[in-house]
MIRO-580196 format. One line per 8 residues: their letters; for each residue y, x, z of C-alpha. Coordinates in nm, 4 decimals, padded with zeros to 6 digits, always signed. Layout:
<pts>
a> Y/X/Z ~ ...
</pts>
This chain:
<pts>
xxxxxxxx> +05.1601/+02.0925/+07.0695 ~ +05.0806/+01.8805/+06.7830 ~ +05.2812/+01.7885/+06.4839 ~ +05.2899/+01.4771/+06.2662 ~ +05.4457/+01.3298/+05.9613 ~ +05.5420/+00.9308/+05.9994 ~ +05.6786/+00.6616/+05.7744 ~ +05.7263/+00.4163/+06.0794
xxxxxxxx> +05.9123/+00.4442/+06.3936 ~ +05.7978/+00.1205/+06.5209 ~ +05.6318/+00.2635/+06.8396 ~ +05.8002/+00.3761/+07.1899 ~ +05.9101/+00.7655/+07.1835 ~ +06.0345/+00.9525/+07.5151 ~ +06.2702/+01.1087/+07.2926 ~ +06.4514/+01.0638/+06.9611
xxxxxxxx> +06.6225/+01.3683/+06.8551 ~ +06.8980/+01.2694/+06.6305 ~ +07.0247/+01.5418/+06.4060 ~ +07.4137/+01.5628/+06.3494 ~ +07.7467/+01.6800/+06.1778 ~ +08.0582/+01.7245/+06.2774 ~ +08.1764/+01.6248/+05.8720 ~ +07.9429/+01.3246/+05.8685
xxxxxxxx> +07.8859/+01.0194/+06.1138 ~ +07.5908/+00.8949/+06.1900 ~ +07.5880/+00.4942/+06.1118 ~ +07.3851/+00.3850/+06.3924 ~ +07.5475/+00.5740/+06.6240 ~ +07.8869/+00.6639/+06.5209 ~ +08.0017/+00.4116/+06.8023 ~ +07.8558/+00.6439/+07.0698
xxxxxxxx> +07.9656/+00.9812/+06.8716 ~ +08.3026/+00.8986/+06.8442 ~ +08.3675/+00.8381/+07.2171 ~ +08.2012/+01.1551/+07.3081 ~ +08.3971/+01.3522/+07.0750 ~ +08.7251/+01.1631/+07.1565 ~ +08.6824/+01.2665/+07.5008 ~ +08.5945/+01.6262/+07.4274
xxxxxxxx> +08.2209/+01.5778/+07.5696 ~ +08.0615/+01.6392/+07.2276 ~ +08.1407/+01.7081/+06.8540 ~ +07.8514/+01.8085/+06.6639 ~ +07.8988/+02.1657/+06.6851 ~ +07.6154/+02.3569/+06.5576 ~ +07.4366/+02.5144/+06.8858 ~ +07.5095/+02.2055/+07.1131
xxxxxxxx> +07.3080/+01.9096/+07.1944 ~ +07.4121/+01.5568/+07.4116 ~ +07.1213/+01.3969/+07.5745 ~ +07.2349/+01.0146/+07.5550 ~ +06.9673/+00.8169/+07.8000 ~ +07.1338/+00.4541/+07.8511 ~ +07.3650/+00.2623/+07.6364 ~ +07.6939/+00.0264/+07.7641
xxxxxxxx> +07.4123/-00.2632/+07.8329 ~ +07.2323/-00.0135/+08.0414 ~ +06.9173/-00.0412/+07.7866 ~ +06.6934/+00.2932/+07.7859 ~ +06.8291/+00.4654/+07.5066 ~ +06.6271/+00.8568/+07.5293 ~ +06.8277/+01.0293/+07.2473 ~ +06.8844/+01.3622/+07.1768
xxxxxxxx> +07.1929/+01.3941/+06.9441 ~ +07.1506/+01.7861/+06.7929 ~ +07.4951/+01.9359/+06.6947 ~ +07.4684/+02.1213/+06.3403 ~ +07.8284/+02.1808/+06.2967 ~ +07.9371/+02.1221/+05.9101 ~ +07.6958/+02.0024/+05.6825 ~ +07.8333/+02.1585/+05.4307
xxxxxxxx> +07.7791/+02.4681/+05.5837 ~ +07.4376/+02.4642/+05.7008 ~ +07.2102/+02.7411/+05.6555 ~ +06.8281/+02.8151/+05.7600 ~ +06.9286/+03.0372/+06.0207 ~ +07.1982/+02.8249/+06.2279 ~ +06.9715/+02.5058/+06.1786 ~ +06.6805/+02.7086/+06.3422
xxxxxxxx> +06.9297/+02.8426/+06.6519 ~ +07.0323/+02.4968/+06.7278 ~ +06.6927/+02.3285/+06.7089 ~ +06.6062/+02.6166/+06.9887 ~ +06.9293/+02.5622/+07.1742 ~ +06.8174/+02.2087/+07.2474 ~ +06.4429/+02.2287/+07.2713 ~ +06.4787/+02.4827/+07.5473
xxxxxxxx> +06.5782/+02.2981/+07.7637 ~ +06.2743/+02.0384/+07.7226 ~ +06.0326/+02.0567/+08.0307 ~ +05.6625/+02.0622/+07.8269 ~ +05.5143/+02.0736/+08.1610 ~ +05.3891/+01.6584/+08.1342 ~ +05.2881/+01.4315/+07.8040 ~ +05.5486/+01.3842/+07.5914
xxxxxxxx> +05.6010/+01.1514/+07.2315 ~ +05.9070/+01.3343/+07.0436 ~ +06.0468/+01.1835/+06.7238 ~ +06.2279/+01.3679/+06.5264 ~ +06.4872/+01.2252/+06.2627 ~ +06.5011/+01.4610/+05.9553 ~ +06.7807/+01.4357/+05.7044 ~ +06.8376/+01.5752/+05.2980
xxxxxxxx> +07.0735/+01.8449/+05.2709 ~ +07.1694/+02.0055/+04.9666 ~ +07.1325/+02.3405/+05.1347 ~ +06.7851/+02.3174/+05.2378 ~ +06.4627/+02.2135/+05.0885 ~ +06.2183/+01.9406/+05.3143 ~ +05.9925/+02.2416/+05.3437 ~ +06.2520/+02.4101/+05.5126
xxxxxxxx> +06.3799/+02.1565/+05.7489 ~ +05.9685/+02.1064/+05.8545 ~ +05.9113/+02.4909/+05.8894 ~ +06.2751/+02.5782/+06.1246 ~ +06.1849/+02.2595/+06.3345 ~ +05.7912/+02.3135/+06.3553 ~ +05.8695/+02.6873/+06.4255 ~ +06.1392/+02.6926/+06.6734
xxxxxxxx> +06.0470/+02.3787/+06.8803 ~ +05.6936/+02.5987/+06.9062 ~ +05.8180/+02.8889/+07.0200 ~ +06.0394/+02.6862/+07.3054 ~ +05.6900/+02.5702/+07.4470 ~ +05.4954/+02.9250/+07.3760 ~ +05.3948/+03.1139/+07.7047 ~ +05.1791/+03.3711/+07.7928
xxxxxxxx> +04.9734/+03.2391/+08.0797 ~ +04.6519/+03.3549/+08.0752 ~ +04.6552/+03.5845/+08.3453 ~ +04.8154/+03.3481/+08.6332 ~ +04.5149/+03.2583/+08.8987 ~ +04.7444/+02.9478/+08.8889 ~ +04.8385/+02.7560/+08.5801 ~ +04.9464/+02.4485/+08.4635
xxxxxxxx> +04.7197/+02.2802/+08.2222 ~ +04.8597/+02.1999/+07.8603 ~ +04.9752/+01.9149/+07.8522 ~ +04.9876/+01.6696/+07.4977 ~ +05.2998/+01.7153/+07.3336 ~ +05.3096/+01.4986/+06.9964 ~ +05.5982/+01.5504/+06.7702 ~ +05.6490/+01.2975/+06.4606
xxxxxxxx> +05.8988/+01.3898/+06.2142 ~ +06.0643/+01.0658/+06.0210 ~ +06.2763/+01.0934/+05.6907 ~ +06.4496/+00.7916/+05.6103 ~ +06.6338/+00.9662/+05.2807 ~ +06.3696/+01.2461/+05.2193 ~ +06.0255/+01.3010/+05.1545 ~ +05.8294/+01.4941/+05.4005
xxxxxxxx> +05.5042/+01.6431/+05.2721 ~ +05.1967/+01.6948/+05.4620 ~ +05.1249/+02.0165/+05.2440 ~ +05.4346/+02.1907/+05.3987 ~ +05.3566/+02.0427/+05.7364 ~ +05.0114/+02.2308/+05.7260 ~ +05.2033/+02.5579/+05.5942 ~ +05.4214/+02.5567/+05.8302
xxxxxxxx> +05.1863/+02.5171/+06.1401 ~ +04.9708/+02.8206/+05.9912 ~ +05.3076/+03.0266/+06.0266 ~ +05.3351/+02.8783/+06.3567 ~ +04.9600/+02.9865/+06.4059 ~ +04.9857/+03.3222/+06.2673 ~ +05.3365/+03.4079/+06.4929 ~ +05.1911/+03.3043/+06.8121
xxxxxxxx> +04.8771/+03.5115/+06.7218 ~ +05.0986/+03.8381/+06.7067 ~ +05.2774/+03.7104/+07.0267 ~ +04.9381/+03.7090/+07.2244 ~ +04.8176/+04.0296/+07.0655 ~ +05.1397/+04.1750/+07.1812 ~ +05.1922/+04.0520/+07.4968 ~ +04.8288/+04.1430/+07.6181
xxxxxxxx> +04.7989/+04.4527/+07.8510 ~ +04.7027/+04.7801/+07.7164 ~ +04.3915/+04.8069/+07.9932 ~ +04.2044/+04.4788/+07.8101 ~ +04.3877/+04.5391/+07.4666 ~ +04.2435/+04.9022/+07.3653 ~ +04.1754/+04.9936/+07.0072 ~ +03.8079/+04.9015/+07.0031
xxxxxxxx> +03.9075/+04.5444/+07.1565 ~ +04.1720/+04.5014/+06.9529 ~ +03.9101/+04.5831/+06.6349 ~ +03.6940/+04.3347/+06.7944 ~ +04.0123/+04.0659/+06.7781 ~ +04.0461/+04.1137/+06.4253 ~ +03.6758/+04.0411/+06.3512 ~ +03.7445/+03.7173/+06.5485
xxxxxxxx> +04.0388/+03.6311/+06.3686 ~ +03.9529/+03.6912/+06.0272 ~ +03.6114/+03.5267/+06.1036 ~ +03.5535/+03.1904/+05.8867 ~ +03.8606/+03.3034/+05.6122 ~ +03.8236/+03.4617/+05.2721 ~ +03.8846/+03.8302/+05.4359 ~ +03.6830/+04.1182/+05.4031
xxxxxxxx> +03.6541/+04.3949/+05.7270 ~ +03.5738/+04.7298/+05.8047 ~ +03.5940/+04.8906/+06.0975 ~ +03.5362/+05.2689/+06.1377 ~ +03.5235/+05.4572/+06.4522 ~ +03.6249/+05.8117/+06.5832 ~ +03.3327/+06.0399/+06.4309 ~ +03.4277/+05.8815/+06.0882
xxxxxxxx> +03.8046/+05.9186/+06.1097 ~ +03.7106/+06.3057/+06.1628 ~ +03.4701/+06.3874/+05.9094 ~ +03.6963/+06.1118/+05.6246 ~ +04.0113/+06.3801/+05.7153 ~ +04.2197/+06.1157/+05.9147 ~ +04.3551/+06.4344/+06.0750 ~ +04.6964/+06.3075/+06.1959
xxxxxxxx> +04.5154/+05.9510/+06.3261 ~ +04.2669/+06.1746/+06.5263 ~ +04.4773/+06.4512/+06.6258 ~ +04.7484/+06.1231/+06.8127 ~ +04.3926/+05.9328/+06.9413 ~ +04.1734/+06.2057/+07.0551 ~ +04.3576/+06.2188/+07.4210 ~ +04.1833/+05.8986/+07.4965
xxxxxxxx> +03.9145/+05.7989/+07.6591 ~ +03.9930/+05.4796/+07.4420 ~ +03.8872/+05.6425/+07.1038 ~ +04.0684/+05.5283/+06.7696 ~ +03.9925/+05.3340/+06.5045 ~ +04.0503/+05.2352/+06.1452 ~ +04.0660/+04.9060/+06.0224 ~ +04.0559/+04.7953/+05.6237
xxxxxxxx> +04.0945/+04.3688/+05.5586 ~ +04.0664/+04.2846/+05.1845 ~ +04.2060/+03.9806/+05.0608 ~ +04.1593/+03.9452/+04.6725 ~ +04.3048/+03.5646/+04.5798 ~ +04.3705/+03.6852/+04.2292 ~ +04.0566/+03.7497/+03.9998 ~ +04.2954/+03.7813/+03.7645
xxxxxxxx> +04.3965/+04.1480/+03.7251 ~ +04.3196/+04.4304/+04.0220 ~ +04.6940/+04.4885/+04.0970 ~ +04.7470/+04.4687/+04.4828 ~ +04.9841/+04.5381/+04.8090 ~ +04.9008/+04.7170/+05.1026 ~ +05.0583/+04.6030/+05.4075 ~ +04.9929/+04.9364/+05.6904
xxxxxxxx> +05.0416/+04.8386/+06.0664 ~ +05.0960/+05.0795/+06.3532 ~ +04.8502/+05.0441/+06.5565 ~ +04.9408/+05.2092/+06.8974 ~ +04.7959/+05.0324/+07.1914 ~ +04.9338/+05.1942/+07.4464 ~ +05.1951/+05.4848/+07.3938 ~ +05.2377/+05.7251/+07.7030
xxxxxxxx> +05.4353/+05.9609/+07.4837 ~ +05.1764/+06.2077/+07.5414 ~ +05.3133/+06.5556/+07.6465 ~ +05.6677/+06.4657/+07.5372 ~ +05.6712/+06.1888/+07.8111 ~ +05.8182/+05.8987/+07.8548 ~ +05.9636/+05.7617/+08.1748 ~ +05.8041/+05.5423/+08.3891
xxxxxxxx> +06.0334/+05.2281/+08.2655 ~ +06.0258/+05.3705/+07.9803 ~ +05.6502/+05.3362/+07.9462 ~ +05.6464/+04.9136/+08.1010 ~ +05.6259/+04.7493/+07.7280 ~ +05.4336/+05.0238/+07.5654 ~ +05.2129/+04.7898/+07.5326 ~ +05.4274/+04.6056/+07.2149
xxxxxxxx> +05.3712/+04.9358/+07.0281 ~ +05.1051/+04.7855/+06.8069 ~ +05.3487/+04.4766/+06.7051 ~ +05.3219/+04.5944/+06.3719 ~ +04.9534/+04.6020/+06.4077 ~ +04.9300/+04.2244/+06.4911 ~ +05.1690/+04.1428/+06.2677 ~ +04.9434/+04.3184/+05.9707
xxxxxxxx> +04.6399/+04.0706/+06.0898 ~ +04.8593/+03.7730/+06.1319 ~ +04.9285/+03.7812/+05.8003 ~ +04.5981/+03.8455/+05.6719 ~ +04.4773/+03.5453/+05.8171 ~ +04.7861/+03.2973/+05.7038 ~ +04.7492/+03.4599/+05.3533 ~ +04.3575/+03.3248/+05.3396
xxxxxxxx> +04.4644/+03.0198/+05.5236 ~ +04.7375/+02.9010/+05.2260 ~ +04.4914/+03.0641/+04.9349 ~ +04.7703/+03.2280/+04.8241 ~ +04.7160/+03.3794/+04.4538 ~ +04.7758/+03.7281/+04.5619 ~ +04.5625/+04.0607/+04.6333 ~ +04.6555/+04.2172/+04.9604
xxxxxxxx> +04.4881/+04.5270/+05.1786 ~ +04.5472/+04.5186/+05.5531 ~ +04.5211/+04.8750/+05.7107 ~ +04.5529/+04.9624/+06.0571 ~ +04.5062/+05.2638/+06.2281 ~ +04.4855/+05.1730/+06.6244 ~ +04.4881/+05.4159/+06.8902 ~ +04.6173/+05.5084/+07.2525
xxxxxxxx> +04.8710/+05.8074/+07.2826 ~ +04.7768/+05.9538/+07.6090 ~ +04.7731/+06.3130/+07.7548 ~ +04.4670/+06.4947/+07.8628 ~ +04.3780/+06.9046/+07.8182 ~ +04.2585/+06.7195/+07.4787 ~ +04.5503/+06.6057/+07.4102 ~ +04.7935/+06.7554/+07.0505
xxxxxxxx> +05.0958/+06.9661/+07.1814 ~ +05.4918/+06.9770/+07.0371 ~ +05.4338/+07.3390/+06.8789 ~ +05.0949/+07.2190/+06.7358 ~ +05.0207/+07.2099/+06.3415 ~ +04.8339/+06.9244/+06.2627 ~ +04.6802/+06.8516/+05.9563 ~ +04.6557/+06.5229/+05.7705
xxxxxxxx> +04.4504/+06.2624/+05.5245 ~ +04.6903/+06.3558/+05.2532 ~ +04.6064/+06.7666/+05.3062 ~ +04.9448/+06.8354/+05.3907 ~ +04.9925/+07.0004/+05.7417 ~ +05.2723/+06.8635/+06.0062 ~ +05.4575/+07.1075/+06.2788 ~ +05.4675/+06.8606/+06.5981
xxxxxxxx> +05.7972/+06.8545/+06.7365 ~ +05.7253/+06.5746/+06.9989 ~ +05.4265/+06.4122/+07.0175 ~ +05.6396/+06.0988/+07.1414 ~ +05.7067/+06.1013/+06.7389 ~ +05.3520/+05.9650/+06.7145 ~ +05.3589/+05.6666/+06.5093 ~ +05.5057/+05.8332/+06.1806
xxxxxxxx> +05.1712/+06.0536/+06.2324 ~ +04.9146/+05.7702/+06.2133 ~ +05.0977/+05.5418/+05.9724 ~ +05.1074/+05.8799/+05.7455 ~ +04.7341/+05.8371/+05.7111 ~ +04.7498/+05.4642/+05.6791 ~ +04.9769/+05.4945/+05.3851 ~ +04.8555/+05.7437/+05.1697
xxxxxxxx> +04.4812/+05.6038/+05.2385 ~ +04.6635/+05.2823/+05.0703 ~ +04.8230/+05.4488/+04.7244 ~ +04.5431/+05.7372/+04.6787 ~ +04.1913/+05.5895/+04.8400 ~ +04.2543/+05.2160/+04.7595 ~ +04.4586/+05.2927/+04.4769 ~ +04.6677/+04.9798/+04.6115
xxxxxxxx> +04.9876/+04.9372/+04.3768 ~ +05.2762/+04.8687/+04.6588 ~ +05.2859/+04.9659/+05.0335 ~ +05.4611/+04.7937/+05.3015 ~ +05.4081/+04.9580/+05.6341 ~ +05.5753/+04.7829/+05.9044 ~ +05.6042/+04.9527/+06.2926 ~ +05.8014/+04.9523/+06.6001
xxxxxxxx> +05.8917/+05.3557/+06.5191 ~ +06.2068/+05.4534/+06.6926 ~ +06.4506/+05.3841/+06.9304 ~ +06.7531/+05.4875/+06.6734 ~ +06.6756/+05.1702/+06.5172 ~ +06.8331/+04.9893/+06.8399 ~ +07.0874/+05.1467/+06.8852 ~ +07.1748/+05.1631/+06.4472
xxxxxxxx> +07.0945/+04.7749/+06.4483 ~ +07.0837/+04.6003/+06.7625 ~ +06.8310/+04.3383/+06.8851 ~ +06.9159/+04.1382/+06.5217 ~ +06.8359/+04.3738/+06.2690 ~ +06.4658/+04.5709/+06.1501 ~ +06.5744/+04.8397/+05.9155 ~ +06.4443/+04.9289/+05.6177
xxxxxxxx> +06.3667/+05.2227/+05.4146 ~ +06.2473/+05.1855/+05.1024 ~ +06.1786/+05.4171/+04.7618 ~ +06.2315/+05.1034/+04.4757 ~ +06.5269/+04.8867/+04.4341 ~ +06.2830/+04.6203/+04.2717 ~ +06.0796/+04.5878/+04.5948 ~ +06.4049/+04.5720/+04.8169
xxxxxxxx> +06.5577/+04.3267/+04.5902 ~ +06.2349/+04.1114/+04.6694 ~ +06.1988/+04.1707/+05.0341 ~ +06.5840/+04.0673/+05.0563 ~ +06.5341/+03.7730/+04.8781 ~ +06.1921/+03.6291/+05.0964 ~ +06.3682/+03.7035/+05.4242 ~ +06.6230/+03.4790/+05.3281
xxxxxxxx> +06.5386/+03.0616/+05.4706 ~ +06.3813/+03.2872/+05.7227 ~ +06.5365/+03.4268/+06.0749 ~ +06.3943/+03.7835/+06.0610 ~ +06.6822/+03.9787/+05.9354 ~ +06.6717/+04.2960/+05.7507 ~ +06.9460/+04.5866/+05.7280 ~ +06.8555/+04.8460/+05.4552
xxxxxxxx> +06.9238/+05.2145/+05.5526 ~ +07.0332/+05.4711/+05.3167 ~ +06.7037/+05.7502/+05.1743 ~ +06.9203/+06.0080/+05.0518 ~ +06.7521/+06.3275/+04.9605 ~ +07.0159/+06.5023/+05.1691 ~ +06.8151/+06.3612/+05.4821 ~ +06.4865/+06.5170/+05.4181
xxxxxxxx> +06.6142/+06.8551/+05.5178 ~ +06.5884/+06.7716/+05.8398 ~ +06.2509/+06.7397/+05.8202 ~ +06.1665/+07.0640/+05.6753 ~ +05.9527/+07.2858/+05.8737 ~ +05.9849/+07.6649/+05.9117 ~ +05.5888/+07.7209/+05.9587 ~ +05.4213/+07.3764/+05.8037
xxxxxxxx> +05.4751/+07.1307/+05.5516 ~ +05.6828/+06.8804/+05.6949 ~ +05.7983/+06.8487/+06.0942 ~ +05.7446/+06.5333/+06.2644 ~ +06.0851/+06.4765/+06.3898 ~ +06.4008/+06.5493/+06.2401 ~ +06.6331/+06.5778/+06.5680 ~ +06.8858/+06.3759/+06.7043
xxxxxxxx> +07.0999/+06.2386/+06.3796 ~ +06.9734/+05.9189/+06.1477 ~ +06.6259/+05.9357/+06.3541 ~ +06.5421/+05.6011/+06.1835 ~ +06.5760/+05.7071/+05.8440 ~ +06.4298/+06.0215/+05.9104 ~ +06.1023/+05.8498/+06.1001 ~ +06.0884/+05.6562/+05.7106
xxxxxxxx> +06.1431/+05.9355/+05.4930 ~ +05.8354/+06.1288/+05.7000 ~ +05.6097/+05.8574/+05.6415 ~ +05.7409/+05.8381/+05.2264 ~ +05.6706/+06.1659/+05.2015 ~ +05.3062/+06.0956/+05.2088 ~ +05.3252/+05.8463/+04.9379 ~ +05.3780/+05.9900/+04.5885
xxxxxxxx> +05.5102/+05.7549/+04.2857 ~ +05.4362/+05.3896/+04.4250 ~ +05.7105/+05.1734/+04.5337 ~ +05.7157/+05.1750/+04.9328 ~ +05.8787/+04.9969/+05.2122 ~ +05.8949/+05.0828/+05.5534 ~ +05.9924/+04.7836/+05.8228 ~ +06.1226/+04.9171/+06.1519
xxxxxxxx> +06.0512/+04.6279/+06.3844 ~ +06.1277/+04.8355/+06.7568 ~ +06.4117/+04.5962/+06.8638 ~ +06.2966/+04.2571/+06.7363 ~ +05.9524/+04.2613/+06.8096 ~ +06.0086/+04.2426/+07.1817 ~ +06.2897/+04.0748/+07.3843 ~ +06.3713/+04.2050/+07.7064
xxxxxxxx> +06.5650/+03.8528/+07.7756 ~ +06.5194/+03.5286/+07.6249 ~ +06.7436/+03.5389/+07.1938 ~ +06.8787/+03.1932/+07.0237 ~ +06.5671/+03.2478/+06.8047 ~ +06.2951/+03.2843/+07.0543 ~ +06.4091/+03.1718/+07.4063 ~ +06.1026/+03.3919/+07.5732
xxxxxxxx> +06.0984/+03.7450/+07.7266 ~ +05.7998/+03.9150/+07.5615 ~ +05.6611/+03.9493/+07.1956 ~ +05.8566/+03.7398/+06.9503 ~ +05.6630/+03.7234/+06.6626 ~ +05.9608/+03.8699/+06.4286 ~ +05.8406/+03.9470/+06.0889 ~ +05.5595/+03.7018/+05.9719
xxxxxxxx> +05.7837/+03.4300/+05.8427 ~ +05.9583/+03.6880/+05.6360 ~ +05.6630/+03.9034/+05.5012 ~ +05.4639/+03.5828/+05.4192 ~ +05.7630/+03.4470/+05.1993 ~ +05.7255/+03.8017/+05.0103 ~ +05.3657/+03.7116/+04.9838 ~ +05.4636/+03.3666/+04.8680
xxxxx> +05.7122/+03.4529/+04.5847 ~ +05.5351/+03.7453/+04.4504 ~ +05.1761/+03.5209/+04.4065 ~ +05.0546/+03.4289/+04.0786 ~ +05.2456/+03.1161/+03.9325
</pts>
């Protein structure tokens, strides 16, 4: 699917897409709007869409009207739901010349009218097709945006399809199967990716995650025939000053549950549980891809939860990079373990000056949030306030959960340092505080991605079953507004 910018609509177009309010007629067209709406057919509500294909004088019309309810009242989030709620219904399946009629709003910027249309008409013609015997070939889709009020800038078209780039990277990532997608192929992915960008790489295998003291990392990994691995990317964009972030990714391939096993349904999309894995590379690449001014680690510890006479044990004390030592109350409670290495390998080895790990940890966090939501725990008001404040223009949603002291009792072990589970009660903010409790005066976040990482059924922001790519837009922003000006 390609995207261009025009200044002339002087050509045929199979469609026109023709943006508009129910508070605001449309010159050209206000004949045709006001009959629809007088006979209740359509009224611009936001979410709707009238496909108008001949006029009274039975000339080929092929417009799209797109219903964005009150213009008044139109935010990032709505625009991007009705762009989706129209486009998903487009058959991509043959050649197609789209033009698309943008407008000036005193709500959004240009940039984010091009991103919300570039990004959600994408994702209506993303699928995961690689593994049909039989598939239909990709066929040319050209959309053209036109601004007869506005100017549209190439600079935020490019930006924009790098987001769109760096999404549908995590949504392939995700959606592959764990038998092709193991830790050592997915290592092999990142060299791929990164390949050509200002990005530095390391990957280190099994025998060096043992004798380095990756303890909880090996202890999860070492059940696999599919051996773990470690993964450092370095982007430095700043020569500036040596202040950084450190964005940690869990990196589970495939999670069985080990010994606390799951159920066979259960176990179908265990496959997603590296989403926050892909997303970590994703936006190591679209960082080096907009040169953002900005110094940012990418660490991912990737391995396969599995059971074997290997394999950890709930009952087991583990130890870990940090030297503290971990009672294993379920080893289904895996992903805390790993990303406990990740983290403090961030604030003590790199010496990296914020940490942002980002995971699809528990199921709590469904049934706290929804399929909307990712939750997050943080340690620094600051670092909230500008995580809030980038996920806004954006439609990955965050919920912030309370980090009271009071819920660290429950992870309080009577024979080791810390337990990895904290029982039944506030088992997302429990699964945060574990991982915090490995990092030791830095400010931290920890993004709980489980529910909108994958959709079980198609969402008005992703129309798809699979990966959804939730997460990039949002953490790039942060990357964007916390760059050097």
């Amino acid at each position: 699917m390609k995207f261009n910018i025009t200044n002339s609509v002087d050509k045929n177009y199979d469609i026109v897409v023709i943006p508009c309010f129910s508070d605001e007629k449309v010159q050209k067209y206000s004949h045709i709007l006001d009959k629809l709406r007088d006979k209740k057919i359509f009224s611009c509500k936001s979410c709707t869409s009238y496909s108008f294909m001949k006029d009274e004088e039975d000339e080929i019309l092929n417009r799209v009207f797109l219903g964005l309810g009150k213009k008044k009242d139109l935010n990032y989030e709505n625009m991007y739901k009705s762009i989706v709620s129209c486009f998903k219904n487009f058959k991509f399946d043959k050649p197609l010349n789209i033009l698309v009629n943008l407008f000036e709003s005193e709500n959004l910027s240009s940039r984010d009218l091009i991103k919300a249309f570039v990004l959600a008409i994408s994702g209506c013609g993303y699928s995961f097709s690689k593994y049909f015997t039989k598939r239909k070939e990709e066929c040319c889709v050209n959309v053209e945006f036109y601004g007869e009020n506005i100017i549209l800038s190439e600079e935020h078209l490019k930006e924009s399809l790098n987001i769109r780039d760096a999404i549908n990277l995590t949504r392939n990532l995700v959606n592959e199967p764990s038998n092709i997608l193991t830790p050592e192929e997915f290592s092999k992915r990142c060299l791929e990716a990164i390949e050509n960008l200002n990005v530095d790489i390391s990957v280190y295998d099994e025998k060096w995650i043992k004798e380095n003291g990756l303890k909880a990392l090996y202890e999860v990994g070492k059940a696999s025939s599919n051996k773990p691995r470690f993964i450092v990317m370095k982007y430095f964009g700043d020569d500036t000053t040596n202040k950084s972030i450190s964005f940690v990714g869990k990196g589970l391939t495939y999670d069985s549950g080990g010994y606390s096993i799951k159920s066979s349904d259960g176990m179908v999309t265990m496959k997603c549980d590296m989403a926050g894995a892909a997303s970590v590379l994703s936006l190591m690449t679209l960082i080096s891809k907009q040169n953002l001014k900005i110094n940012v680690y990418g660490i991912i510890p990737t391995c396969e939860n599995m059971v074997s006479g290997d394999g950890f044990k709930p009952g087991d004390v583990i130890g870990s990079l940090s030297g503290k030592t971990i009672e294993v109350i379920s080893t289904d409670a895996e992903g805390r373990l790993v990303l406990a290495d990740g983290v403090y390998y961030a604030a003590n080895k790199l010496n990296t000056d914020i940490i942002i790990d980002i995971a699809t940890l528990t199921g709590a966090c469904g049934i706290a949030l929804g399929t909307k939501y990712a939750a997050i725990i943080d340690n620094n008001e600051e670092l909230f306030k500008k995580l809030n404040y980038s996920s806004k223009n954006t439609v990955d949603s965050i919920w912030r959960l309370p980090a009271d002291e009071e819920y660290k009792e429950l992870l309080k072990s009577d024979i080791a340092d810390l337990k990895n589970l904290g029982g039944r009660y506030g088992g997302t903010i429990t699964a945060g505080l574990f991982i915090g409790e490995f990092i030791e005066n830095k400010p931290w976040a920890h993004i709980d991605i489980a529910y909108v990482s994958w959709n079980d059924f198609p969402s008005k922001i992703f129309p798809k079953k699979g990966s959804t790519g939730a997460g990039i837009e949002f953490l790039y922003e942060f990357c964007k507004n916390n760059e050097k000006k």
